[in-house]
PDB file of N, CA, C and O in Angstrom:
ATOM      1  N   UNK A   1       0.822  -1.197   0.000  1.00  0.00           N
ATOM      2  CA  UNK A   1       0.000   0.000   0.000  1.00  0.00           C
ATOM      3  C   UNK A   1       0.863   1.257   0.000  1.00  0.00           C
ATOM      4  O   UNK A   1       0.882   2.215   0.772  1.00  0.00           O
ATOM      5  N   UNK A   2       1.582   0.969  -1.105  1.00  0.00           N
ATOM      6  CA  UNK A   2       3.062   2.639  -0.930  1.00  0.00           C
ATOM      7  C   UNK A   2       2.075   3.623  -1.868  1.00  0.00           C
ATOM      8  O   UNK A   2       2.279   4.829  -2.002  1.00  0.00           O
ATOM      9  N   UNK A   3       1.082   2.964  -2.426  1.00  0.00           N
ATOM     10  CA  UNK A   3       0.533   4.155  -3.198  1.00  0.00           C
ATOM     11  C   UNK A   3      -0.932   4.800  -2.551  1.00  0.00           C
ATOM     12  O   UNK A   3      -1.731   5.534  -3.134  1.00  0.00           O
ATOM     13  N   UNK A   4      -0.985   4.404  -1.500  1.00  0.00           N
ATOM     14  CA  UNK A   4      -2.852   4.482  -1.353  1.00  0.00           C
ATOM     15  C   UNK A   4      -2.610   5.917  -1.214  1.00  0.00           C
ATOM     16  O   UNK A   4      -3.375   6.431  -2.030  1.00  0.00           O
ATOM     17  N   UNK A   5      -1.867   6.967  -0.536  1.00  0.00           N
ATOM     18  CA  UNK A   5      -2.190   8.549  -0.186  1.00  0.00           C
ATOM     19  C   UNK A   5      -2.426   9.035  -2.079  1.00  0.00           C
ATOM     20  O   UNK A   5      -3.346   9.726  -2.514  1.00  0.00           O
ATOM     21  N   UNK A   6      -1.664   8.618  -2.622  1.00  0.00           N
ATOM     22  CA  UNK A   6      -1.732   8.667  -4.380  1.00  0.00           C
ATOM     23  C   UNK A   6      -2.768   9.124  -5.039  1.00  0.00           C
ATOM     24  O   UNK A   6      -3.230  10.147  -5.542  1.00  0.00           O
ATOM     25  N   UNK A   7      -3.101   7.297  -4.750  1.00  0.00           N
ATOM     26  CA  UNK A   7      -4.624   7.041  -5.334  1.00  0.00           C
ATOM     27  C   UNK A   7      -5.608   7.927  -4.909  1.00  0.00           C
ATOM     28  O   UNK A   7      -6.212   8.341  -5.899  1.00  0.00           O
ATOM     29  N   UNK A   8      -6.207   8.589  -3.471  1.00  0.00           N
ATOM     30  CA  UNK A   8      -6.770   9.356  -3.009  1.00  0.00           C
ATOM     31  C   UNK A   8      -6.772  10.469  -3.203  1.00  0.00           C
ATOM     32  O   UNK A   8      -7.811  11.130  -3.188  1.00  0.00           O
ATOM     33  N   UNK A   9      -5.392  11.055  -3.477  1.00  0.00           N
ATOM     34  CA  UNK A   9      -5.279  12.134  -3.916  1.00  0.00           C
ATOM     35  C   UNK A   9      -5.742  12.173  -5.148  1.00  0.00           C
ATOM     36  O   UNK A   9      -6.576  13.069  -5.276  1.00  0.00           O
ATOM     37  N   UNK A  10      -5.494  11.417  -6.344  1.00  0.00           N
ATOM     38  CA  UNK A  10      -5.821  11.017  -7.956  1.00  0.00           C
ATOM     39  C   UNK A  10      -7.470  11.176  -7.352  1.00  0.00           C
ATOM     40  O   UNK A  10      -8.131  12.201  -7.520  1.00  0.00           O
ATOM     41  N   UNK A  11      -7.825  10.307  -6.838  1.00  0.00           N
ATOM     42  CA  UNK A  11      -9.267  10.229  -6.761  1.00  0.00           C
ATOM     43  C   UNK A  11      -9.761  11.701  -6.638  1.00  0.00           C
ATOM     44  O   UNK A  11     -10.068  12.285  -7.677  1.00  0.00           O
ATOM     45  N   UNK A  12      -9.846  12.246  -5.621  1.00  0.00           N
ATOM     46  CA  UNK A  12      -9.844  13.743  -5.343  1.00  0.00           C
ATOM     47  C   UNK A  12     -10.005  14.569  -6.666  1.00  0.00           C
ATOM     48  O   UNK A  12     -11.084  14.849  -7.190  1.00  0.00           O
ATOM     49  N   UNK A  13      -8.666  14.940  -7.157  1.00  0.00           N
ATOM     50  CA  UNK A  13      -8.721  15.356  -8.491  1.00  0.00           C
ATOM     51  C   UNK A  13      -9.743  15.307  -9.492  1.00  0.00           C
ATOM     52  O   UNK A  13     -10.299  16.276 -10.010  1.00  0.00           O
ATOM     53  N   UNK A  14      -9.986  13.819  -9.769  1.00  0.00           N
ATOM     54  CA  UNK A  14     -10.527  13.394 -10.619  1.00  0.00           C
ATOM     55  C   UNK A  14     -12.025  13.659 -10.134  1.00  0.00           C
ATOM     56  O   UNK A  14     -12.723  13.956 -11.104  1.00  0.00           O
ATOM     57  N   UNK A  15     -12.774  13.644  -8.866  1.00  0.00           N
ATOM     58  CA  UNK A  15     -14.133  14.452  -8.792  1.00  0.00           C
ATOM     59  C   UNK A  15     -14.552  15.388  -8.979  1.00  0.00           C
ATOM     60  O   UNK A  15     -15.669  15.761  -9.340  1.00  0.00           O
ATOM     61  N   UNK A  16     -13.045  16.193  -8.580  1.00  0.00           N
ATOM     62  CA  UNK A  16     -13.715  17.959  -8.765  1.00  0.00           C
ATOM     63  C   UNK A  16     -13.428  17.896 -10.375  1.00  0.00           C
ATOM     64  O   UNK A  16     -14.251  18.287 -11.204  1.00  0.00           O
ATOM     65  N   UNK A  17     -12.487  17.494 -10.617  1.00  0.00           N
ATOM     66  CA  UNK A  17     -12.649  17.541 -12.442  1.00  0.00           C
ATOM     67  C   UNK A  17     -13.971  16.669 -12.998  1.00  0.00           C
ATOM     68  O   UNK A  17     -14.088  16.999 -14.178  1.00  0.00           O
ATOM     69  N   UNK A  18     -14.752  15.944 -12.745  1.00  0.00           N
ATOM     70  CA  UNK A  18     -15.696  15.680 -13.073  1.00  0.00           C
ATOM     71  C   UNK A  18     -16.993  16.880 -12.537  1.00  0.00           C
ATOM     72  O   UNK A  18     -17.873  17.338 -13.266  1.00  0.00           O
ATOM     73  N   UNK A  19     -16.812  17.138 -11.311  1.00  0.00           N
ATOM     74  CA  UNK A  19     -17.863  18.298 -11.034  1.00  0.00           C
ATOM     75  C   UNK A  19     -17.615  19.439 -11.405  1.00  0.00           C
ATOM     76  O   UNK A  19     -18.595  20.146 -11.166  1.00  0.00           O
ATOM     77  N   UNK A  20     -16.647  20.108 -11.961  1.00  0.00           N
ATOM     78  CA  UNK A  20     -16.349  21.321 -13.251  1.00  0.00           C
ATOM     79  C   UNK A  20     -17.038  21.021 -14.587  1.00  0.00           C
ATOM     80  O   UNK A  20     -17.654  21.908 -15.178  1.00  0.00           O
ATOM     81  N   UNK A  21     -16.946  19.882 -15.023  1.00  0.00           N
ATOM     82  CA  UNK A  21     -17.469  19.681 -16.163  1.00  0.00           C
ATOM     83  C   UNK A  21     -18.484  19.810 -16.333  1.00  0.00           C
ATOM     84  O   UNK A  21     -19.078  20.442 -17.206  1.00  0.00           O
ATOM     85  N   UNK A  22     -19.130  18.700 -14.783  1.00  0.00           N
ATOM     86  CA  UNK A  22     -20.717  18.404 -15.138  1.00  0.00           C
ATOM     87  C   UNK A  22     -21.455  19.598 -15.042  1.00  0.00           C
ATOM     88  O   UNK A  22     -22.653  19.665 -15.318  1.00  0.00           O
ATOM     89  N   UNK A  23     -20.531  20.864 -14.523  1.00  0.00           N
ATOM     90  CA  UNK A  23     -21.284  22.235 -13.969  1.00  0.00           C
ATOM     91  C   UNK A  23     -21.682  22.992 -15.621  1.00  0.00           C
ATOM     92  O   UNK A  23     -22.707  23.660 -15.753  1.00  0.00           O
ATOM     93  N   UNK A  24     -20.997  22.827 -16.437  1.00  0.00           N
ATOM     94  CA  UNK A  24     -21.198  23.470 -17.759  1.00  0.00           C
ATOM     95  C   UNK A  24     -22.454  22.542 -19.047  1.00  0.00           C
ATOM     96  O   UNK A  24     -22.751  21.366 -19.255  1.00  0.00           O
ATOM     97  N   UNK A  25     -22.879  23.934 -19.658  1.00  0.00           N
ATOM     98  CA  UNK A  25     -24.143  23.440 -20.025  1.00  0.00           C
ATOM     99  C   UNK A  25     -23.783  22.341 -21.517  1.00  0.00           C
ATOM    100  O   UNK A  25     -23.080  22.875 -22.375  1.00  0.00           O
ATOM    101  N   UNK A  26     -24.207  21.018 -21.769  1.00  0.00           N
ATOM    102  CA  UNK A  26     -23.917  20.816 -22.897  1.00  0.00           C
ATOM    103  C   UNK A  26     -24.507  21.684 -23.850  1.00  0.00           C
ATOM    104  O   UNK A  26     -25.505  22.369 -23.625  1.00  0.00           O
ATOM    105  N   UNK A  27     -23.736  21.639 -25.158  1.00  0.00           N
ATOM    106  CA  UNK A  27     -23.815  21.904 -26.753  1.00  0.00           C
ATOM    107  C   UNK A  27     -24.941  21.527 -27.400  1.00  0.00           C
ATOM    108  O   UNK A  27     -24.755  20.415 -27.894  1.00  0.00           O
ATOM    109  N   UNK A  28     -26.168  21.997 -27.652  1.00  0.00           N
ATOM    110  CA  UNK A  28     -27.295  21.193 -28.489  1.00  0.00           C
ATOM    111  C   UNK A  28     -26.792  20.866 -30.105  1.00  0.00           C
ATOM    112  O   UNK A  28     -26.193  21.827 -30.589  1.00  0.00           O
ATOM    113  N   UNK A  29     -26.908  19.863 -30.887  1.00  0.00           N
ATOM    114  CA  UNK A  29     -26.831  19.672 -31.972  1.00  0.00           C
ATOM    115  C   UNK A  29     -27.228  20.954 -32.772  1.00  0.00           C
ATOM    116  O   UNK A  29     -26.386  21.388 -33.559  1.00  0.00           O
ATOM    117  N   UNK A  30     -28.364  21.571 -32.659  1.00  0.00           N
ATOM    118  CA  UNK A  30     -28.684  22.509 -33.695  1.00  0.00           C
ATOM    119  C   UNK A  30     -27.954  23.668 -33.223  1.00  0.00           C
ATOM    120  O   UNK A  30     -27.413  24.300 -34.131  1.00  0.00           O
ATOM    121  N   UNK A  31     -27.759  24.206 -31.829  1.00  0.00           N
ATOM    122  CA  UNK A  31     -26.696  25.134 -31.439  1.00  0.00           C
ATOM    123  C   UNK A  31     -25.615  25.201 -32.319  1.00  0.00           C
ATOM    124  O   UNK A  31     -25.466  26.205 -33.017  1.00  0.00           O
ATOM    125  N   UNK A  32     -24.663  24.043 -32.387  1.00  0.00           N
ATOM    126  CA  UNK A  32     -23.534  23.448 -33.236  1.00  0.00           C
ATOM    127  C   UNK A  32     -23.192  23.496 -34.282  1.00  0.00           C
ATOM    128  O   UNK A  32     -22.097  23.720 -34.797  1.00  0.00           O
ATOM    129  N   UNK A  33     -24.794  23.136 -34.903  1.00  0.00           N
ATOM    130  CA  UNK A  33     -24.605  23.047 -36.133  1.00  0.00           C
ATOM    131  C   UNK A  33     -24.961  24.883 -36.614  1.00  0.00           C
ATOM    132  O   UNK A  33     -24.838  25.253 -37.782  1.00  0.00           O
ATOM    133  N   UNK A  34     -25.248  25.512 -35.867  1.00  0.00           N
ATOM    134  CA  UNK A  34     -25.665  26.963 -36.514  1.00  0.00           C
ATOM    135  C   UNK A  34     -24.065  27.454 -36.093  1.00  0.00           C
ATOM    136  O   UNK A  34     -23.428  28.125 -36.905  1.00  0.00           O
ATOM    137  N   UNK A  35     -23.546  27.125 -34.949  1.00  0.00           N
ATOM    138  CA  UNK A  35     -22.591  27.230 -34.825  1.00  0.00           C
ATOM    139  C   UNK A  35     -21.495  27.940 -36.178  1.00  0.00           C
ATOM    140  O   UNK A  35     -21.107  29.043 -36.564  1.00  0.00           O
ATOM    141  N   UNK A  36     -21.345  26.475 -36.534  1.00  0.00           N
ATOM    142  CA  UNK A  36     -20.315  25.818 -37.751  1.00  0.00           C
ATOM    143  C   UNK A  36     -20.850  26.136 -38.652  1.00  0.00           C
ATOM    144  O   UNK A  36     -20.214  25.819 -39.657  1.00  0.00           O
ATOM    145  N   UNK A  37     -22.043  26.795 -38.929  1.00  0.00           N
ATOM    146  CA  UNK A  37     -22.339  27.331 -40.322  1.00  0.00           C
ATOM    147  C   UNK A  37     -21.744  28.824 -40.499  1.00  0.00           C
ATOM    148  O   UNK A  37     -21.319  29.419 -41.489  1.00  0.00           O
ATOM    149  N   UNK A  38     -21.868  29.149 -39.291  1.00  0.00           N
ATOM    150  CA  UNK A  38     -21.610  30.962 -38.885  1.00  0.00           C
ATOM    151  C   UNK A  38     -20.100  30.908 -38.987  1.00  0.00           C
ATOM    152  O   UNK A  38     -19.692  31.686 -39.849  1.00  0.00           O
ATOM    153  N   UNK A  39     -19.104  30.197 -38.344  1.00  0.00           N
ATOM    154  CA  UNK A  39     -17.958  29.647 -38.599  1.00  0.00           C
ATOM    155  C   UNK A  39     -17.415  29.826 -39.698  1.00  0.00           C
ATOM    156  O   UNK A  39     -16.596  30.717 -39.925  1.00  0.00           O
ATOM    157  N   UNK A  40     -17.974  28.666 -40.814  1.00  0.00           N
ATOM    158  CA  UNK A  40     -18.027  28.807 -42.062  1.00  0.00           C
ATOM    159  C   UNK A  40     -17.714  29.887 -42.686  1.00  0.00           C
ATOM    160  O   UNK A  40     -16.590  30.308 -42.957  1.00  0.00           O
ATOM    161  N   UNK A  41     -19.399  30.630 -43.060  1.00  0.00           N
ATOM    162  CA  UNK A  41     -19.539  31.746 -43.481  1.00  0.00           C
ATOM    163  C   UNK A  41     -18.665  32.627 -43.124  1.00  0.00           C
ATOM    164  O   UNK A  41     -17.807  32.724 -44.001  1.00  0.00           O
ATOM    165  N   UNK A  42     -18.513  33.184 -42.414  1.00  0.00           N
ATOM    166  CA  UNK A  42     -17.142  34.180 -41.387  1.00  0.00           C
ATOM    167  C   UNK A  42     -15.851  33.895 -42.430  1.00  0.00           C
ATOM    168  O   UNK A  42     -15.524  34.753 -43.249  1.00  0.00           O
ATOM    169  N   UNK A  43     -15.296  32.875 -42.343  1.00  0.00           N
ATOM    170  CA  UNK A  43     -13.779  32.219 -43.346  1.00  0.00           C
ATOM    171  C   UNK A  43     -14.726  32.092 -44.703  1.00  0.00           C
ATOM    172  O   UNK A  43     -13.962  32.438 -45.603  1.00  0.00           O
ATOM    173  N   UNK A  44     -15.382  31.927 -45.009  1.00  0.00           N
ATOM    174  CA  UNK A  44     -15.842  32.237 -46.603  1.00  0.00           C
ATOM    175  C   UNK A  44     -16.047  33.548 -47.412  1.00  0.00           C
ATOM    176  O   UNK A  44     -16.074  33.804 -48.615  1.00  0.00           O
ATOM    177  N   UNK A  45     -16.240  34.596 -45.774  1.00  0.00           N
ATOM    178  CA  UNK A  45     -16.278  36.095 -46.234  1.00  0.00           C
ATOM    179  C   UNK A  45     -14.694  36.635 -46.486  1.00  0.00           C
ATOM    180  O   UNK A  45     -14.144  37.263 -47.390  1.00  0.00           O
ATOM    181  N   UNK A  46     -14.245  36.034 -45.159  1.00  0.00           N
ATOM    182  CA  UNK A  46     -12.372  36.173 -45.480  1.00  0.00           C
ATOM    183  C   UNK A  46     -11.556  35.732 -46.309  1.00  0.00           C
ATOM    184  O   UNK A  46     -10.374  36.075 -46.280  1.00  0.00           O
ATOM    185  N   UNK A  47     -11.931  35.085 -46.994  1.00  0.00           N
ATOM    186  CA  UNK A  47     -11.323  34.003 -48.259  1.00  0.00           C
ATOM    187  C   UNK A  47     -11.538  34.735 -49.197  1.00  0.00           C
ATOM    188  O   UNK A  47     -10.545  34.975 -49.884  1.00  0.00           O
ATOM    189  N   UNK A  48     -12.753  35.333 -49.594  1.00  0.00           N
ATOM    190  CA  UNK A  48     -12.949  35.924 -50.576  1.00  0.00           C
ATOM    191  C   UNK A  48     -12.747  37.996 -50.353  1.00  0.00           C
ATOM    192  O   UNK A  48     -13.157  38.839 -51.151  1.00  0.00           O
ATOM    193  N   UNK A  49     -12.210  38.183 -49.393  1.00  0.00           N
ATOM    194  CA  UNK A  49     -11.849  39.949 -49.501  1.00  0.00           C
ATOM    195  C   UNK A  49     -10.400  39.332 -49.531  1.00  0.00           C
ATOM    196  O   UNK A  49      -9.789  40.266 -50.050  1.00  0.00           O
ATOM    197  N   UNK A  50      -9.281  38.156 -49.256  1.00  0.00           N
ATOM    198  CA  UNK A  50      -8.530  37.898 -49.594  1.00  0.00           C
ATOM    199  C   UNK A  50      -8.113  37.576 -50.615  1.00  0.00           C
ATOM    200  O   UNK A  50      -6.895  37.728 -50.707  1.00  0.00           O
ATOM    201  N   UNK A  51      -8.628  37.156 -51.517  1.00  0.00           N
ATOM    202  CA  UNK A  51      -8.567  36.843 -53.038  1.00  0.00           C
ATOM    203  C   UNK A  51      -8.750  37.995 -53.746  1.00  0.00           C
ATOM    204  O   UNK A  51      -8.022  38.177 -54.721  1.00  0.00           O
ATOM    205  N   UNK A  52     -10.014  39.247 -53.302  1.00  0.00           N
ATOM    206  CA  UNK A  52     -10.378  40.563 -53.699  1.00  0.00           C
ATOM    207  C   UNK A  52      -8.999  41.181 -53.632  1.00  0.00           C
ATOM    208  O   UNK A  52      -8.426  41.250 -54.719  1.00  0.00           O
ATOM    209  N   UNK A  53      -8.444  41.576 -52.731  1.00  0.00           N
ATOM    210  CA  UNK A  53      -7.327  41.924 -52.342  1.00  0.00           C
ATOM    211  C   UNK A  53      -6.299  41.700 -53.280  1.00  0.00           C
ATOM    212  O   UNK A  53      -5.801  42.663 -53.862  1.00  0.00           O
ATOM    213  N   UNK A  54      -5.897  40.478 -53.512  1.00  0.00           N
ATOM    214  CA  UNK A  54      -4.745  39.665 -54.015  1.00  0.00           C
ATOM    215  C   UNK A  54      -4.768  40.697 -56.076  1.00  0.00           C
ATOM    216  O   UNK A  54      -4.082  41.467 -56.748  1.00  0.00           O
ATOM    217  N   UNK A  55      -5.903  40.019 -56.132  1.00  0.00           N
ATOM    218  CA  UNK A  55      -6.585  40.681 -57.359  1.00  0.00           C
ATOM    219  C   UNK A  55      -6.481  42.357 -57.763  1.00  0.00           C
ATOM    220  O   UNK A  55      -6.236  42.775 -58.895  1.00  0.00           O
ATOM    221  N   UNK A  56      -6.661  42.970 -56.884  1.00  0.00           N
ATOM    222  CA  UNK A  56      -6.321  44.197 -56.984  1.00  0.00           C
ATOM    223  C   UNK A  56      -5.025  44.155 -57.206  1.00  0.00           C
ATOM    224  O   UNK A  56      -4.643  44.283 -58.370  1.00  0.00           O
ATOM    225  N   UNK A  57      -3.919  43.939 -55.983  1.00  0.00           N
ATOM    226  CA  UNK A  57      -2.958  44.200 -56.046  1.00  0.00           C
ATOM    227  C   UNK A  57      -1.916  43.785 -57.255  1.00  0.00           C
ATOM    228  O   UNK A  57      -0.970  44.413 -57.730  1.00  0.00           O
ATOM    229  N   UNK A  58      -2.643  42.025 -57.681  1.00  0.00           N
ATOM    230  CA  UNK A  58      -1.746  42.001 -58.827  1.00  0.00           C
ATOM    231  C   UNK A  58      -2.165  42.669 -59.984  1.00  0.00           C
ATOM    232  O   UNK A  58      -1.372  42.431 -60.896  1.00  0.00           O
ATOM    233  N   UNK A  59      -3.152  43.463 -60.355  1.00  0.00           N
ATOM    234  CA  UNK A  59      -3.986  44.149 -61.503  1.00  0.00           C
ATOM    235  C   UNK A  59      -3.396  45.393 -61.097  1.00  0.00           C
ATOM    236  O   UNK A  59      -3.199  45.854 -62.222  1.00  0.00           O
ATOM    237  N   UNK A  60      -2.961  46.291 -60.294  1.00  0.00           N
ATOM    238  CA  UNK A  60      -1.964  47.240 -60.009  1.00  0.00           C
ATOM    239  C   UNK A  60      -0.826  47.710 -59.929  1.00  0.00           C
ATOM    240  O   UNK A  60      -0.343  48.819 -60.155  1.00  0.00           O
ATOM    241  N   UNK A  61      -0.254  46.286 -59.413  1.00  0.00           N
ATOM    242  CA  UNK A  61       1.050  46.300 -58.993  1.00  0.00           C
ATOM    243  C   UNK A  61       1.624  46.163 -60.204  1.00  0.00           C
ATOM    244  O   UNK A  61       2.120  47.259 -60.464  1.00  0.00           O
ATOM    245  N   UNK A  62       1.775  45.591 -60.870  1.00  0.00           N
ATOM    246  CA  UNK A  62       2.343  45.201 -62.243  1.00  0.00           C
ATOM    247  C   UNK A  62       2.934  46.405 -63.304  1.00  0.00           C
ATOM    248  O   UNK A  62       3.795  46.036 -64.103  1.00  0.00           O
ATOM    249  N   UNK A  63       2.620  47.438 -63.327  1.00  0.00           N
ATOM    250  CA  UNK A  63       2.931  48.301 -63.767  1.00  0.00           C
ATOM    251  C   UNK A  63       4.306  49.406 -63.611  1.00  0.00           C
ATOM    252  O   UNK A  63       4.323  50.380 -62.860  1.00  0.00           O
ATOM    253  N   UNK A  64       5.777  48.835 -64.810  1.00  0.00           N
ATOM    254  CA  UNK A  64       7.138  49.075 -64.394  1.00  0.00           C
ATOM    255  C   UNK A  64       7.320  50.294 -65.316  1.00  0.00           C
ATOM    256  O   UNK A  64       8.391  50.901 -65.332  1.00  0.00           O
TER     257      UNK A  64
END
């Protein structure tokens, strides 16, 4: 028994880390999924003023 203060202590840990968790609200599927659409959209708006961008600059820049 060289480990039992260990284990107790591990144990310990491991409740309040289970009662932190269980304190937070789960994620609903449709939450999630509106989530990850908004996500999406957001990097689909940035993708494309990045490409806008790119476009300008090489339609500008070019000129020696």
């Amino acid at each position: 028994m060289t480990r039992g203060n260990q284990r107790d202590k591990d144990r310990e840990k491991a409740q309040k880390k289970a009662a932190a968790s269980a304190k937070k609200p789960k994620e609903s599927a449709t939450n999630l999924a509106k989530r990850k659409e908004a996500d999406a959209e957001a990097l689909r708006a940035k993708q494309k003023k990045k490409e806008e961008e790119k476009a300008a600059a090489s339609g500008s820049g070019g000129g020696k």
